[in-house]
Structure formats: C-alpha cells, structure tokens
N, C-alpha and C positions, 0 to 999 in steps of 0.2 A: 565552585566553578564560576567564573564569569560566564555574563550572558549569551558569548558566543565567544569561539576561537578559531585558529585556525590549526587544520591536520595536517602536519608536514609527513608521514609515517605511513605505507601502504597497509591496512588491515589484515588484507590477506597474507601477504611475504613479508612483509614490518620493513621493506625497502625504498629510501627515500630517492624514489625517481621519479616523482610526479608532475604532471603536464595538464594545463590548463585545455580544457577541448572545447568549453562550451558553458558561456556567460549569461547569464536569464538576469543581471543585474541587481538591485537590492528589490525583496518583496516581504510583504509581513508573512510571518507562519502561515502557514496552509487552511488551519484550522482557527487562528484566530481572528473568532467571528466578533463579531460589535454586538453590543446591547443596543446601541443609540448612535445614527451617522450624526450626530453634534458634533461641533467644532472641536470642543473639547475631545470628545470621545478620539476622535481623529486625530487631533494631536497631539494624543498619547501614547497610538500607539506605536510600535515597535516593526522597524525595517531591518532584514541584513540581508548579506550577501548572498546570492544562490549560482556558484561555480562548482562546474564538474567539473575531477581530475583524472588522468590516464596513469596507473602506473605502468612506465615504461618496462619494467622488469617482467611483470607475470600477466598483466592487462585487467586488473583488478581497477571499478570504476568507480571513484566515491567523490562524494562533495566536499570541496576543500574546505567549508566552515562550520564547524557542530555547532548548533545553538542548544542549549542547556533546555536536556531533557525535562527537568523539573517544570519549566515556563512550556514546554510542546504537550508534555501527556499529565500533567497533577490535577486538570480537572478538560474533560476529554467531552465532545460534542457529537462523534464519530460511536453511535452505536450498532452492532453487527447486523444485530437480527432484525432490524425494522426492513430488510431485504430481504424478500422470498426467496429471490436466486440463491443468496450465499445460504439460506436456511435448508435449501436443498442442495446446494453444494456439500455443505460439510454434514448431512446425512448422508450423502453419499461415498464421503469420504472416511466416517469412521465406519460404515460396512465392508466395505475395503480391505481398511485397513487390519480390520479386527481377524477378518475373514485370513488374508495373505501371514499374517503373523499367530493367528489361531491364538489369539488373547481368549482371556475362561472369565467368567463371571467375576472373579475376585481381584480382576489386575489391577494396576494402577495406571493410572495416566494423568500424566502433568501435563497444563498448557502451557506456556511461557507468553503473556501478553493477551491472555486469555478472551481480553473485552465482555463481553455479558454473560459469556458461557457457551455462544453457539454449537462450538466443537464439543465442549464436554458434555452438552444435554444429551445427546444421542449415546456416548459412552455410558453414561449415569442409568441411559433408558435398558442398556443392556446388562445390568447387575455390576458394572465396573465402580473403583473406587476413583473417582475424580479430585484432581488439586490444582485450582486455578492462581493464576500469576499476574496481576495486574493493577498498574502503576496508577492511572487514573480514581480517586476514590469516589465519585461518584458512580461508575459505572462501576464498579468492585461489589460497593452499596446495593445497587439494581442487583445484580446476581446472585452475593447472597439471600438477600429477602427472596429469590428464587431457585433456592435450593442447591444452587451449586457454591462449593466450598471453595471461597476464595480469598485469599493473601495479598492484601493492598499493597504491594511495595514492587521496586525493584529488584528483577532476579540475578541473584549473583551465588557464590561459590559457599557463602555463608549463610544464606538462605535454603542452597540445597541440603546444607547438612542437616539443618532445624526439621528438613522436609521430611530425610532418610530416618533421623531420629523417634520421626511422630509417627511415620507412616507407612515408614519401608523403603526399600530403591522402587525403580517404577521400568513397569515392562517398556513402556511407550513416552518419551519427553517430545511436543510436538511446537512448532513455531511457525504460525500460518501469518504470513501476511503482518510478521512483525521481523526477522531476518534483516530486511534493509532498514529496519529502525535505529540496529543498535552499534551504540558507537563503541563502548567495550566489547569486541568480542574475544577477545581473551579471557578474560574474568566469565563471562556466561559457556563457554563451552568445557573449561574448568567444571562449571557448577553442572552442568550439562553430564560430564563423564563422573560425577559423586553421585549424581542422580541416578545414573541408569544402572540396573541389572547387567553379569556379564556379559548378559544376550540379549540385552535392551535395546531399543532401535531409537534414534532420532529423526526426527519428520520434520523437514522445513519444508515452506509452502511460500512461493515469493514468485516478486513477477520476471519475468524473464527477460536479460539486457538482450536477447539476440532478436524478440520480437518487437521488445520497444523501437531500436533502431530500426529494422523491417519497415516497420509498421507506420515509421514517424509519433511514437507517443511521446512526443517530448511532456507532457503535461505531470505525467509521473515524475518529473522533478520537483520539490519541494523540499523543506527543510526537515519533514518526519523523514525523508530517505533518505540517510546516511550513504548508502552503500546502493548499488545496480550490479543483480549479480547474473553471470555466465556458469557453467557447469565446471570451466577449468580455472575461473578465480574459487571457487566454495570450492573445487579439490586440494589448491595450493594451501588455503585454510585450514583443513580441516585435517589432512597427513601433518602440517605445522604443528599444528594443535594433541596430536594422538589418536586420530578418528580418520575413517574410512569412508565414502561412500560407496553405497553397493548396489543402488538402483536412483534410477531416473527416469518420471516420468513426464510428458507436458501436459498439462492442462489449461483450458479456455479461461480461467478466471483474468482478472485486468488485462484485456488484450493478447494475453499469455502468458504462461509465467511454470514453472518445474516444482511439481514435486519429489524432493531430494531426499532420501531414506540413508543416514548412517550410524553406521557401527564401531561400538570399539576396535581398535588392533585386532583384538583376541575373539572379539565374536565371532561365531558359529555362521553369519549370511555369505554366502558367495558374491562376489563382485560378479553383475551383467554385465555382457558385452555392450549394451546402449550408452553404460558411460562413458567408454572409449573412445566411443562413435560421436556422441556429442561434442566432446573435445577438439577432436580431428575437423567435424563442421564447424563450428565456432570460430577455427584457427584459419580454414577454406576461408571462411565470409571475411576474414581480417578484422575479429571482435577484438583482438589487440593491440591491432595499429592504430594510430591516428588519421590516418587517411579516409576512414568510413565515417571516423566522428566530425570531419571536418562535410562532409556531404551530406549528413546530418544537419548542421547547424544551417545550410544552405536551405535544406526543404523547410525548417522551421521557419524561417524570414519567408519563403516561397509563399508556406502556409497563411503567415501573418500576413499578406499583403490579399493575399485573394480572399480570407474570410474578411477583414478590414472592410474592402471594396465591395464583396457580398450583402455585408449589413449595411453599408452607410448607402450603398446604393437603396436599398430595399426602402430604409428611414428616410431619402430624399424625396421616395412615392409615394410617404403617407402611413405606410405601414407598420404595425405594432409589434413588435418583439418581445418577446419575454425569454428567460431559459427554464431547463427543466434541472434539478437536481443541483446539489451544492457542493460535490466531493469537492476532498482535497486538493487534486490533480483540475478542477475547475479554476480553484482560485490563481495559479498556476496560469492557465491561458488567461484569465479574465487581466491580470497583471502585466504579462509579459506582452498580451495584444493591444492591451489598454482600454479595453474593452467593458465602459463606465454607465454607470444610468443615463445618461444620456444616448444609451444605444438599447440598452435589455429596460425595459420597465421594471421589471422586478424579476424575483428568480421564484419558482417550485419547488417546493421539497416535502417528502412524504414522513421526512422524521420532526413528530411534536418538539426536539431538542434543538432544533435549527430554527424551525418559524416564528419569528418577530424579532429576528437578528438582521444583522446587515454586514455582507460580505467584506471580508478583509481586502482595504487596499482602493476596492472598487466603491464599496458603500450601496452596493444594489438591496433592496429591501430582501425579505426570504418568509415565503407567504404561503399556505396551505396549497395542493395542487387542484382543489375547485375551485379557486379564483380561474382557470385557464377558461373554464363553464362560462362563468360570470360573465368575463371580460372579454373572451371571445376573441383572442389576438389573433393576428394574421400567421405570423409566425413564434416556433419553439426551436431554441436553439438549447439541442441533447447536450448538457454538459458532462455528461454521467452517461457518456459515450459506451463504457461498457455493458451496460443495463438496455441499449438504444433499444431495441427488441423485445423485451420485458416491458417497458416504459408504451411503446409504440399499441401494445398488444393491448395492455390495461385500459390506454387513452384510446380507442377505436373511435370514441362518439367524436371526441375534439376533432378527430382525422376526419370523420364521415361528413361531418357538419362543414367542412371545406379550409381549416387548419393544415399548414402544413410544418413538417419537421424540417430542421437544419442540423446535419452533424459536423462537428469540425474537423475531424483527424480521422483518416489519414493524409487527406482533403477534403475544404469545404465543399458540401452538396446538400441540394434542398431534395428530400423525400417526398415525393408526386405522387 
C-alpha cells in the first residue's frame, strides 16, 4: 500500500456517494510524536490530508484518505492502562459483560486491537481463556511479559482461523475503541463470524458520531479514525456483512460513545427495542444529512477563534500556559488552531512513553506532570478533555495554590 490513498467506496453500504463535509487540512498522524524538534527531525516528517466524507446513500461518515496502517500502529505510543479511568472502565465492563452473557470460567475471549491487555486482565482474573490482537509490537511485547496472550499482527479472516485451530471459537470477540480504526472491514468481520461460537457475541466499544456532533468534538478527528460511527451506519454494516445487532448501549467514555453487542443471523440473542429507537433518533437529529455537518464546521471555526483569542489574550498579560495531556484528538486541535510553543510552553503527560518527545506538527516539548509544581504556570489548558475531572481531582494542589484550568470543547472556558 502506498502511504496514503484515497476511499472512493462507503464501508458501510460499499456505495459510491460520497460528499465532502468537513476539511481539517493536511496534519501529521495523531500520534506521531518527535524524538527531537530539529530541523531535521521536522523536515521529515510526514503530513496528509484529514477530510470527512458523508455517504449520501445510508449516512455512513468516514475519512476520505487511509494512510497506511503499518506507518499509524507498527510501533504505537498510546498505552491503555497508564489511565485509571479506562482501568476501571473496562473492569467494569467485563463484569458486565460476563454477568449478561453468563460466560463460565473456561470461555474464551478475543480482543481485536487489544493494546496492553486492559480488557483481558480482568477476564484472565476471572478463570477465562484470553487471546489478545495487536498490531503494534512494542506494546504486544509490554503484555506478553505480563501474562496476557497476545498475537502481534493484524486481524484478518486468516488469523482467525489459526485462532479457531489453537484455541477454539470464542464465546466473546470484543473491539473497544478500535472499530473506527479499521479500514478493511470486510475482511475483519469475515474473520469476526470464523471466530465466534453459534451463540457467540460481538462487542464493539467506539465513540459515538451523534455525541461528537452534539457536543462539538471535532478533535476525534484524526487519521487513526477511519470511520465515525452512528447505530444506523454499524446496522447497515453489519446485516451487509451476516451479523445482527441486538443491543445498544451508551456510555461516558470519549465524550460518548455506544457499546454495540452483535450476533450472528442464527444466534439465540433477541433484538432490544433501544436499537430501533436509536435509529429513528439519529434520523430526528438529521445524522445523515449534510445540513448538521455543515453547522458543525461553523461551531469548529466559532470554537477556533475564541480559544485563539482566549490564549493570545492571556499571553499578551504575561501569563504562562502550559497543556495537560497529549492524546491523539490533542494533536488534532493543537494543528487545526495552530496552536504552537509559542503559546503552550510545553505539554503534561502522565505516560513514561510520551515524555521527552515533542508534539507532531506543533513541536511542544511533553515533560512529566510535576514540572506543573515546579513551574507553577498561571494556566493549564486540559487537552485530554475527556479525563478533565480525573485530571482536575489528582492536580487539587496545582488548583489550590491559585492555577487555573482551560478546557476547550465544547467551548473555550477557564475553570475558577
């Protein structure tokens, strides 16, 4: 594959009616972070394009340019569990789950995109048979040397058979917070239906297009998100494909986002009435026209002008800025607002993998979060928006000592 293409082809329906909604211009990957702001370093690396498309046919919402999976996840910077939140999210999520599906000590469960194991350790903790899936090999590395069983490669339909071969089909195949990653998904939901049991369930876990719009999260745009989904694009998917879905539910994670449970045709689960219901809301808000995305792109500029003017005001008074956190959906704003060292002094981040790097695009440095102690800035601008209250709760002294927070979305405001 070349390093990047473009998708003429709707994922969901495979129908070529696609419509530009909303241009974030060329930015580097999300995640790729710098060793070194040198000149060099910088002029190496790599920009493409970051456009949404609307399929006109079923309202299925994907980025018109893939860039080559290999160069986004083959050595990955984004570890799961250095987050409490998610650490107890997805404990909470395989009690859940295990609980509603009455899995027994010897099931299996496959991750699909697995990262360090988060999800499986709590399976693992409960006598289950765990088989992890993930493309990045350093972080594959980190999980096995801690016990969870994992398979460095890309999941496809010839992986699942290797799987079914070694291990058995698997009660439970799960995809949290990798769904809008993937650009084949024909090939994966193939290897998806080899995997599972006749009464196997599928669990994807993604953020939600109906809250991002809502909510103004443009920043979840980036080049790892292939795909933004609704409940009635992943149905048009998933009956295409030979698979049902038969429950829906939302959850708080990145601003919002549905946990989607399906089944084969022939499984044994009843379809809930909430996915109907979802549907029929979705189609209310006008999640398939273009008229919402075009109101969208308007609050986005809205947004960019008044944090713009937020910060350069605050920097004309003398004041110190700094950010907190480096996600993906950071780099994202920090490009599309332009928003460079010369406004953030440096950035926070709580994961050992990120610090002593420097942000793609912008070149902010990314430095332990007790520099905030040290240096004592006037202001923190939450980039890791989702976390803002985690973040807020841990830093109390920063707050008490007379710091104040800045979050950006859904509007900029300073936290008093």
């Amino acid at each position: 594959m070349k390093l990047v293409r473009r998708r003429t082809d709707c994922r969901a329906c495979g129908k070529r009616k696609l419509r530009v909604i909303l241009d974030l211009g060329k930015t580097p990957p999300a995640n790729a972070f710098l060793k070194s702001a040198s000149q060099e370093s910088i002029r190496k690396a790599l920009w493409f394009p970051l456009k949404v498309n609307l399929c006109l046919n079923c309202g299925m919402i994907q980025l018109a340019h893939v860039v080559d999976p290999k160069l986004l996840f083959g050595d990955y910077v984004y570890v799961s569990s250095t987050s409490p939140v998610f650490v107890r999210h997805f404990e909470e999520l395989a009690r859940d789950i295990t609980k509603r599906l009455k899995l027994k000590s010897r099931s299996l469960v496959v991750d699909i995109g697995s990262n360090d194991g988060i999800l499986l350790k709590p399976f693992k903790d409960k006598g289950m048979k765990v088989v992890g899936i993930e493309p990045a090999k350093n972080i594959a590395q980190k999980a096995n040397r801690e016990g969870i069983l994992t398979i460095n490669k890309f999941f496809s339909s010839k992986l699942a058979k290797e799987i079914v071969k070694k291990y058995g089909q698997a009660n439970l195949v799960t995809a949290t917070n990798v769904f809008a990653h993937i650009d084949n998904l024909d090939e994966v939901m193939t290897g998806v239906k080899l995997l599972l049991k006749p009464d196997g369930v599928f669990l994807v876990e993604v953020a939600y297009l109906r809250d991002l719009v809502k909510k103004n999260l443009f920043d979840l745009v980036y080049h790892e998100h292939v795909c933004y989904w609704a409940v009635g694009s992943m149905k048009v998917l998933a009956e295409r494909l030979g698979m049902k879905i038969f429950r829906v539910e939302r959850v708080p994670t990145h601003g919002g986002s549905i946990r989607v449970l399906m089944k084969l045709k022939t499984g044994k689960w009843q379809i809930e009435a909430n996915v109907a219901s979802l549907i029929y809301q979705e189609k209310i808000l006008g999640l398939t026209k273009i008229a919402i995305y075009k109101g969208l792109a308007r609050r986005i500029k809205q947004n960019k002008q008044k944090l713009k003017k937020l910060l350069l005001k605050l920097k004309h008074q003398g004041k110190v800025i700094v950010g907190f956190g480096a996600p993906a959906k950071g780099n994202t704003l920090l490009n599309y607002f332009k928003i460079n060292k010369t406004i953030l002094d440096y950035i926070v981040d709580d994961s050992p993998y990120k610090q002593g790097l420097y942000t793609p695009g912008t070149h902010i440095p990314l430095l332990a979060p007790e520099k905030i102690y040290q240096n004592k800035p006037d202001y923190v601008l939450i980039l890791a928006w989702n976390f803002a209250e985690s973040i807020m709760k841990t830093h109390w002294r920063y707050y008490k000592n007379g710091g104040k927070f800045i979050l950006p979305v859904p509007l900029p405001r300073i936290i008093t």
